[in-house]
Every structure is written in C-alpha cells, then in structure tokens.
C-alpha positions as CSV (number, residue, x, y, z in Angstrom):
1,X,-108.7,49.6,118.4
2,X,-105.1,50.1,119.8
3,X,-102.0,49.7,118.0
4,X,-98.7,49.7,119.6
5,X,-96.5,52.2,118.6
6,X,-93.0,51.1,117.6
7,X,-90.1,51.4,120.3
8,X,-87.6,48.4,119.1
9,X,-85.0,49.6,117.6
10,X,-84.3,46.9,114.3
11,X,-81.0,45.0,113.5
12,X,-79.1,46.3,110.6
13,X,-80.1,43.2,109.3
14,X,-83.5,43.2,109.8
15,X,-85.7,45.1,106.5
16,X,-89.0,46.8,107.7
17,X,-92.0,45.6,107.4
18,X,-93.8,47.5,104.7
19,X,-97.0,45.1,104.6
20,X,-98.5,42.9,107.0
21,X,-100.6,39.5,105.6
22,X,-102.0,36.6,106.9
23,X,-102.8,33.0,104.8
24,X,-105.9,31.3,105.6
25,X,-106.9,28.1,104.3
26,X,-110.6,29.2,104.2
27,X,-111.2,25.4,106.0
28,X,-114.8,23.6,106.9
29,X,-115.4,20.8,109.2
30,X,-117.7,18.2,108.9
31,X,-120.1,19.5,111.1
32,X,-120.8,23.0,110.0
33,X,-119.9,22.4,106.3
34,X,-118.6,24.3,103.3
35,X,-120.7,27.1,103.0
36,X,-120.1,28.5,106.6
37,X,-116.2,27.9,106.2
38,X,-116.3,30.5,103.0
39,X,-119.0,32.6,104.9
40,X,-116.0,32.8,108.0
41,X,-113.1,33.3,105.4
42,X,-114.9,36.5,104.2
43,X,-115.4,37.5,107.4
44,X,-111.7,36.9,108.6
45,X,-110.7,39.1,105.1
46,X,-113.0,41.9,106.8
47,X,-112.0,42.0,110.2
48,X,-108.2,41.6,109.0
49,X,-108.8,44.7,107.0
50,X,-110.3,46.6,109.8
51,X,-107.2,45.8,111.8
52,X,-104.8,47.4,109.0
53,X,-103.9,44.3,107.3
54,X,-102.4,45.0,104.0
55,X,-102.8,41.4,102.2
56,X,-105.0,38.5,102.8
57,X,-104.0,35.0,101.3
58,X,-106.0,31.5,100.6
59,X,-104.8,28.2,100.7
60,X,-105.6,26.1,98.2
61,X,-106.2,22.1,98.2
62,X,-107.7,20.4,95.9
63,X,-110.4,17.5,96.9
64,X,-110.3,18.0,100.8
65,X,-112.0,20.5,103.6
66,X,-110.1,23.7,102.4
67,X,-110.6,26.1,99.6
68,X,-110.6,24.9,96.3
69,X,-111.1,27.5,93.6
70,X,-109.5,30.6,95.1
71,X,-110.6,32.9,92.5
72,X,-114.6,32.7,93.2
73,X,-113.9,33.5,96.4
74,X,-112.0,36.4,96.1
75,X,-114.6,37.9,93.5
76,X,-117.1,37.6,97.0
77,X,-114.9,38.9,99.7
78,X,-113.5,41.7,97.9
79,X,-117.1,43.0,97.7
80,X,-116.9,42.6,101.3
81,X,-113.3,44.2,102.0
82,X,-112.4,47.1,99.9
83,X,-108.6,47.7,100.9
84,X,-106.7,44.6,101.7
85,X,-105.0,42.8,98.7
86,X,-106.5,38.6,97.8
87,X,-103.3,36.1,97.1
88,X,-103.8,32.5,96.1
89,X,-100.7,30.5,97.8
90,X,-100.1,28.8,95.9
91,X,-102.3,27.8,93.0
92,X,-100.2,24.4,91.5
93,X,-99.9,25.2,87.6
94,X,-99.6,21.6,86.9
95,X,-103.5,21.4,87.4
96,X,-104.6,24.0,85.4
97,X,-105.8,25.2,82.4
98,X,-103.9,28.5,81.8
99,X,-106.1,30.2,79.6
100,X,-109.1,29.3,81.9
101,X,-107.1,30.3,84.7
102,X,-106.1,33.5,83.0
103,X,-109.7,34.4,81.8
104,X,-111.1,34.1,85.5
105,X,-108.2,36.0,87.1
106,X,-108.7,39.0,84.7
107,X,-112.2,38.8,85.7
108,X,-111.5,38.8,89.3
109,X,-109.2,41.4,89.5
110,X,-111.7,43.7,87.5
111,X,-114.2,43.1,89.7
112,X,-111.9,43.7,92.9
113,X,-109.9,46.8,91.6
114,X,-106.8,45.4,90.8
115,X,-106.3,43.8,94.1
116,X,-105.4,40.4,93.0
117,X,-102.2,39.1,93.5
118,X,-102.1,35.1,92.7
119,X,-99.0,33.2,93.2
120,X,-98.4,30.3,91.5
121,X,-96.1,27.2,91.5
122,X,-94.6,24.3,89.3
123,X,-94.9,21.8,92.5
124,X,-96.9,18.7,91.8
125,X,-99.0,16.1,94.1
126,X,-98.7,12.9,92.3
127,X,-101.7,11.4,93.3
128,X,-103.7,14.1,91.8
129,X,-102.7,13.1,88.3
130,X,-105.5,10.0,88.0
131,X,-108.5,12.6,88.2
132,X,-106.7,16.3,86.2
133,X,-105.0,13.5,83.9
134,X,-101.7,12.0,82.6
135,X,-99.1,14.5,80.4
136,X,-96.6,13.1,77.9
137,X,-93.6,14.8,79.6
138,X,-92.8,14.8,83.4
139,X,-95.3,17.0,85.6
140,X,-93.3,19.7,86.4
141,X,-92.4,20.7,82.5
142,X,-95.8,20.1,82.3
143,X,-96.5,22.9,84.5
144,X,-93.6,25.1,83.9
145,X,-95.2,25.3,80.1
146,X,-98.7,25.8,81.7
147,X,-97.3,28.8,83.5
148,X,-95.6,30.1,80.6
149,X,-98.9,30.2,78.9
150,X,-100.9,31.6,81.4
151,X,-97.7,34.4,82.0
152,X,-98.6,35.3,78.3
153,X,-102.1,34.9,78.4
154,X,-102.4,37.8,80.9
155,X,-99.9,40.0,79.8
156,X,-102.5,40.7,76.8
157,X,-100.5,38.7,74.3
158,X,-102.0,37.1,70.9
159,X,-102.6,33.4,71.5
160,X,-103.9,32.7,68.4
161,X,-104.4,34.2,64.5
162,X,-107.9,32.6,63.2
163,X,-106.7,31.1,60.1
164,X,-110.3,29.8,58.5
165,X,-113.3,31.7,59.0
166,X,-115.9,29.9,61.4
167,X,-118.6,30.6,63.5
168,X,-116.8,32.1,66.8
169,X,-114.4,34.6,64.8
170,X,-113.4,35.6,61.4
171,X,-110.4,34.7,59.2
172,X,-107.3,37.3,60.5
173,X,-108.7,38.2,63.8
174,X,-106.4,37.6,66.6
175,X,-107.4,36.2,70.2
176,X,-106.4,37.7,73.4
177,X,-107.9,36.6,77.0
178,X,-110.6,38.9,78.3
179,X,-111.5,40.6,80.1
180,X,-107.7,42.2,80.4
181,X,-106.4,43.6,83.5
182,X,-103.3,45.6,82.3
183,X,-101.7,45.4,85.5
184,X,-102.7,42.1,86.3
185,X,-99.1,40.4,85.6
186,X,-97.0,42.8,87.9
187,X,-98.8,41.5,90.5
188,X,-97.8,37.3,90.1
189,X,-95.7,35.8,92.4
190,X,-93.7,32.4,92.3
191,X,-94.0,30.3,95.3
192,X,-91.0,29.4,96.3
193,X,-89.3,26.4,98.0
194,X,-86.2,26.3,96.9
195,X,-83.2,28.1,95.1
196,X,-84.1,26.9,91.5
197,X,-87.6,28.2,91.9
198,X,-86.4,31.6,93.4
199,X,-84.8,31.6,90.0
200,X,-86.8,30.6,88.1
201,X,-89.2,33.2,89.2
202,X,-86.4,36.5,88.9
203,X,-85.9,35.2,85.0
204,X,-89.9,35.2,84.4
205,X,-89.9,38.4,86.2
206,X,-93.0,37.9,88.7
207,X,-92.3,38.2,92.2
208,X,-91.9,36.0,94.8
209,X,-93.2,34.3,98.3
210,X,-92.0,32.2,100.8
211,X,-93.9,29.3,102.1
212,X,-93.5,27.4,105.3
213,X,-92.1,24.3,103.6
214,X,-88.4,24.1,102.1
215,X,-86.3,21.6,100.2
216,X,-82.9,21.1,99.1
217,X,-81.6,23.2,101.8
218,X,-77.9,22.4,102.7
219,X,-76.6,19.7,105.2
220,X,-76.9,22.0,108.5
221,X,-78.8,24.8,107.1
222,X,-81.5,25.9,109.3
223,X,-85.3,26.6,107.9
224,X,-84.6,30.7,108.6
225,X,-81.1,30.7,106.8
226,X,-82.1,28.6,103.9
227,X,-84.9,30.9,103.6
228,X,-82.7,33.9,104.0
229,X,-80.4,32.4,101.1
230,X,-83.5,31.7,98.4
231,X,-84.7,35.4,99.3
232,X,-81.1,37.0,98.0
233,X,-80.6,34.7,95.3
234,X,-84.1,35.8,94.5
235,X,-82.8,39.4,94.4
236,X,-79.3,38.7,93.0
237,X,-80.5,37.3,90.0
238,X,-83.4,39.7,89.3
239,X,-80.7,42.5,89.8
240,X,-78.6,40.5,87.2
241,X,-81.7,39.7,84.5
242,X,-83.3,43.0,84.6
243,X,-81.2,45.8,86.6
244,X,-83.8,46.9,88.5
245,X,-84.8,46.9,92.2
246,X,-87.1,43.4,92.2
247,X,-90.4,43.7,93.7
248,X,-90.9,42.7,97.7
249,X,-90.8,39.6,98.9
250,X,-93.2,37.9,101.0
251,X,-92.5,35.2,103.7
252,X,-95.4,33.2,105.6
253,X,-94.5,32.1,109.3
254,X,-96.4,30.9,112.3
255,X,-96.2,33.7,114.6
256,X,-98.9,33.3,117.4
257,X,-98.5,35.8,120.2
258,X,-99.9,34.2,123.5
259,X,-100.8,37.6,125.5
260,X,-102.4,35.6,128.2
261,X,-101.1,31.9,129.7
262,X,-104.1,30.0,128.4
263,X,-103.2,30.8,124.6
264,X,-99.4,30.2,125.0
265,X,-100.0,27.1,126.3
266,X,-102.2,26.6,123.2
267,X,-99.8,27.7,120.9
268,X,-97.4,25.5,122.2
269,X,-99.3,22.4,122.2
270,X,-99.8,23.5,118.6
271,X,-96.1,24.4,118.0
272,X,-95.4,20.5,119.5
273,X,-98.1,19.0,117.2
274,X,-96.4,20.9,114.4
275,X,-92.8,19.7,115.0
276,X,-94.1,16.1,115.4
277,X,-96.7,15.9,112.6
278,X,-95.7,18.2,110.4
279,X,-97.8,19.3,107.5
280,X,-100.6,17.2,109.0
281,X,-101.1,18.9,112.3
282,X,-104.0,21.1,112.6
283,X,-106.6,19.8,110.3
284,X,-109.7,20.6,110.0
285,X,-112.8,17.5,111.2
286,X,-112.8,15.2,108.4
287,X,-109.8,16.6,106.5
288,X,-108.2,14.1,105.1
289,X,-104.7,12.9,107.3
290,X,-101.7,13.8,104.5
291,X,-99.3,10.3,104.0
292,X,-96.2,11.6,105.4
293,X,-94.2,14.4,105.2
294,X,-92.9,15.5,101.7
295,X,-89.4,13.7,101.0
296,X,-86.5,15.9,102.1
297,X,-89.0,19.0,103.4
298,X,-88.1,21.1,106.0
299,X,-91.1,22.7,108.0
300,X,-90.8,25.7,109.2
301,X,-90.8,26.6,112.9
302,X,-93.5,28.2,115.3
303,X,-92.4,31.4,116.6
304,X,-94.8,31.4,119.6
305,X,-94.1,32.4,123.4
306,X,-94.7,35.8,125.7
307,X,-95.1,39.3,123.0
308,X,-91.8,40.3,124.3
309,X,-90.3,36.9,123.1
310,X,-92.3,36.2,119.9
311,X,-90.3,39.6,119.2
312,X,-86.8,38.8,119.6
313,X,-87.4,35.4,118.1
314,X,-88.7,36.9,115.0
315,X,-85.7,39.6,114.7
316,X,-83.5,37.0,114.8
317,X,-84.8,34.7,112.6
318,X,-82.7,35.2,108.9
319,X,-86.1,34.5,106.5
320,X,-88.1,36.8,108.3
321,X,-84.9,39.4,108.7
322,X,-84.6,39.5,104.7
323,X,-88.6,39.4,103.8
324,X,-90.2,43.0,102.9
325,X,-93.8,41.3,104.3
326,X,-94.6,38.9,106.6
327,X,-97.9,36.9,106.4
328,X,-99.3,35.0,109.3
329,X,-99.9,31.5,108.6
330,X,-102.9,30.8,110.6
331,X,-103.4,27.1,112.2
332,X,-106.9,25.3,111.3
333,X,-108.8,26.8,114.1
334,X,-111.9,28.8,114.5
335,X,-112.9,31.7,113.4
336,X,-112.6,33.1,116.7
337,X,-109.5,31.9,117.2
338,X,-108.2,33.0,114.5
339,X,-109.5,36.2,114.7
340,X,-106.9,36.5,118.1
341,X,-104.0,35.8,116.4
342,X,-104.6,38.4,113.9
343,X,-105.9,41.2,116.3
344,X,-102.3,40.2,118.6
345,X,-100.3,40.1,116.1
346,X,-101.2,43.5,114.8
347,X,-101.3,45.3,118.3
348,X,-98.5,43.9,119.9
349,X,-95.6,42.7,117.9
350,X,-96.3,43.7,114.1
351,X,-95.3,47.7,115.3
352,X,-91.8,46.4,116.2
353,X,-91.1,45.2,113.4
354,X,-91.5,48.3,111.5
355,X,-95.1,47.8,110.1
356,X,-97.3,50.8,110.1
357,X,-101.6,49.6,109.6
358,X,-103.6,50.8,106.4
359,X,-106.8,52.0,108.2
360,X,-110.0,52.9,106.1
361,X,-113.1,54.7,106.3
C-alpha cells in the first residue's frame, strides 16, 4: 500500500486533519439479503483499518434495507478490526429505551476495548411513532429526557434506591447500569444539524458531529458556511460552559476522488442524482423511496472531480476547513465500490489535508 506524502501547503484557515473516518450505512439489497450486507460492512471496517482509517461509522434506519441495531454489530466487527474506532450516526433518542440502550453500549464497548463512540440525536421521524409508540409531551422533549437518562445511565450514576425488599434486590441497594465502561461517556457525540443542537450538545458536554443534512441555516448561507458557523458555536459555548478546549469535531462529506475517467463520470452522475433527489438518491434494491425531502433541509454537496480538484474544493469549503475529522460518507454502492473510494481517498487526497494513517501489525 502507498500513501501519498503531504506537499500542500494548508490555508490558515484550514485545521489538520487528525483522524480520518468513513459512514457506512451497512445496506442489503433484495437480492443478496441481510446477512451478506452485515458480512460486507465488517469487511469494509477491516480493509478501512488496514488502510489507516482511524474511525468507522454506521448508519442507522429503522424498518428499511440498512443497519438497524448498530450496537450488535459493532460487538462482531470489532472482533474483526482491532484499531479503528465504531460510531453510530446517529442513533434517534426518541426511539429508545435509555437504560437498554445504555446497558448494551457498556457491553459493547467492553467487549471492543473502549472503542465505541455512539452519537446520538433528539431528531424525530414522525411516522415511526405508530410502531415505538405515542408520548404525552412533543417528540423531541420526549427524546431530549431519553438522552438525559441515558447520559446518566452511563456515566455510572444511581438510577434507583430499592425501597421494598423483593426478589431482584434488597431494601437500600442502589442500581447502576452494567456492565460500566468508565470512559464510555467521554466518547458521546451529539449529531448535529443546527445551531441549537450544537448547543445543546457543548452544555451536556459530549462532543459533536456534523452530518450531511442542515436546517435553519440563514437566508443565503451556503451548506459549508452554515456548517462552519454550528462548528464554532459548538466551540464558543463549550469554551464558555466548561473552560476547556472541547473535544474534536467530526464532519461527514461526500468526497469521491475519481482517479480514472470512468469513476468521475460515476461520481458525477451520482453527484447529479444527489442534487436532484436528495436524501433518496443512492438506495439500496428494495429500499424503500423516502417521501420528500425534509422541510427546510439543506443537503450537503458532492465534492467529486480529478484528485487535484477534489483537493482545492475541499480546502475551500468552510465545514470541512473548521472540522478536526472528516468522515467519508459513502453512497449505497458495492462493496467493491466502496472499497475504491476509501483506498483513493486515503492515498491521494486525505495526506493533503494534513492526515497521517494509523497502521497496525
């Protein structure tokens, strides 16, 4: 394996990369099914490791042809892949329990050696709330309280004082999630769409990543210098609530480096579907076909084109100029396919932007 060495020379602007990620969404198609999709997301985590990748990240969606229980999976491919990081983006809060959800991600990141790092959000989907259930206040208190749980849940906190003596503990004992992972909570992030939930996430203290969808972005404000704008809010309030440096922020971005003319035309036929269908482009065979795009959403763009371009589009893009880690958000496509885009991205353009590769054994 080659790596490029670094020979750009960064914009003040532009922060280093200290890790480099990707987000899969771990997807099957109708005519392979399920169980090869997970058995080609592990080997994706594997041959991302191998390439120096310092974080991996699943997709999660609920009821369709992509992962839906992140943490499972993780327990499997980090027996696989013994370096890279496993990041949910995002897991919704509204739909969980948090105590489950913190019993199983204690487990997981045991098993894993401390290398999960989940994010969470206080989003909703509407039309999931028929099957997970109605809640007596508005969905996304709903899951701002579920995440306030679960915060406490794995920070090792009492959750209850056994009152009356029964069969599963006796009178005084206090209850704590376990298995406990000590560390566990330095490593949750918020995902973030928006200025209130970059906020939102400094005051909790967890850290934070960037998605590839926006809202409530100001009249005229591009996708790169909203993004730019929740990323130092982010910071500026952390600064403020806890007067320390905040942890690194992650961004995820369609970067797909065409190094021959057959796969930049691919890219931008996939670059076109993206700007025309949005958040339904690029699904998987039998995925279900979204309604429409989210109300006020702004979809992030598809940095693709020659190495040499992908470059300069990415230095100049505001998001990825303020994020300490970028993660490739990788279309629907094949394992193979997607195995390109990684190996690329790590060889040709990754080194200029001031990542260095975590090899292994």
């Amino acid at each position: 394996m080659t790596i490029a060495m670094q020979s750009t020379t960064l914009p003040a602007s532009f922060r280093p990369k200290q890790r480099l990620g990707f987000n899969t969404r771990v997807s099957f198609n109708d005519d392979a099914g399920p169980a090869q999709g997970l058995r080609d997301g592990i080997e994706l985590f594997k041959q991302a490791e191998r390439l120096g990748y310092q974080s991996g990240w699943a997709y999660q969606r609920h009821f369709d042809h992509y992962l839906s229980s992140p943490l499972p999976f993780f327990a499997a491919a980090g027996q696989h892949a013994r370096h890279i990081t496993f990041g949910s983006a995002v897991i919704p809060m509204r739909y969980q329990d948090p105590i489950l959800l913190a019993e199983a991600a204690g487990t997981t990141d045991l098993l894993i050696d401390g290398r999960l790092e989940l994010a969470i959000s206080t989003g909703t989907n509407a039309s999931f709330d028929a099957v997970f259930g109605a809640v007596d206040t508005d969905a996304r208190t709903e899951a701002k309280r579920r995440q306030a749980r679960f915060l406490s849940a794995i920070a090792g906190d009492v959750l209850h004082r056994v009152v009356e003596q029964g069969p599963g503990a006796p009178q005084g004992a206090e209850l704590r999630v376990t298995p406990y992972s000590p560390t566990l909570r330095a490593r949750i992030r918020q995902g973030s769409a928006s200025i209130e939930s970059a906020v939102q996430a400094a005051e909790l203290g967890i850290g934070l990543i960037s998605g590839t969808v926006l809202h409530d972005q100001a009249e005229g404000e591009t996708f790169g210098q909203y993004q730019a704008r929740i990323i130092g809010t982010f910071r500026v309030t952390w600064h403020k609530r806890w007067a320390t440096e905040p942890p690194p922020v992650a961004v995820a971005a369609s970067i797909l480096v065409g190094t021959t003319a057959e796969l930049r035309e691919k890219y931008a036929a996939y670059d076109l579907e993206r700007r025309t269908k949005g958040i339904a482009a690029s699904r998987p065979i039998g995925a279900l076909a979204p309604a429409g795009q989210p109300a006020g959403a702004q979809i992030s763009p598809v940095f693709q084109g020659t190495p040499d371009q992908v470059i300069d589009a990415v230095l100049n893009d505001p998001g990825l100029a303020a994020a300490d880690e970028v993660v490739l958000f990788l279309p629907a496509f094949g394992l193979a396919e997607n195995l390109r885009l990684l190996t690329d991205l790590a060889e040709t353009v990754a080194p200029e932007l001031g990542w260095s590769p975590t090899l292994g054994p």
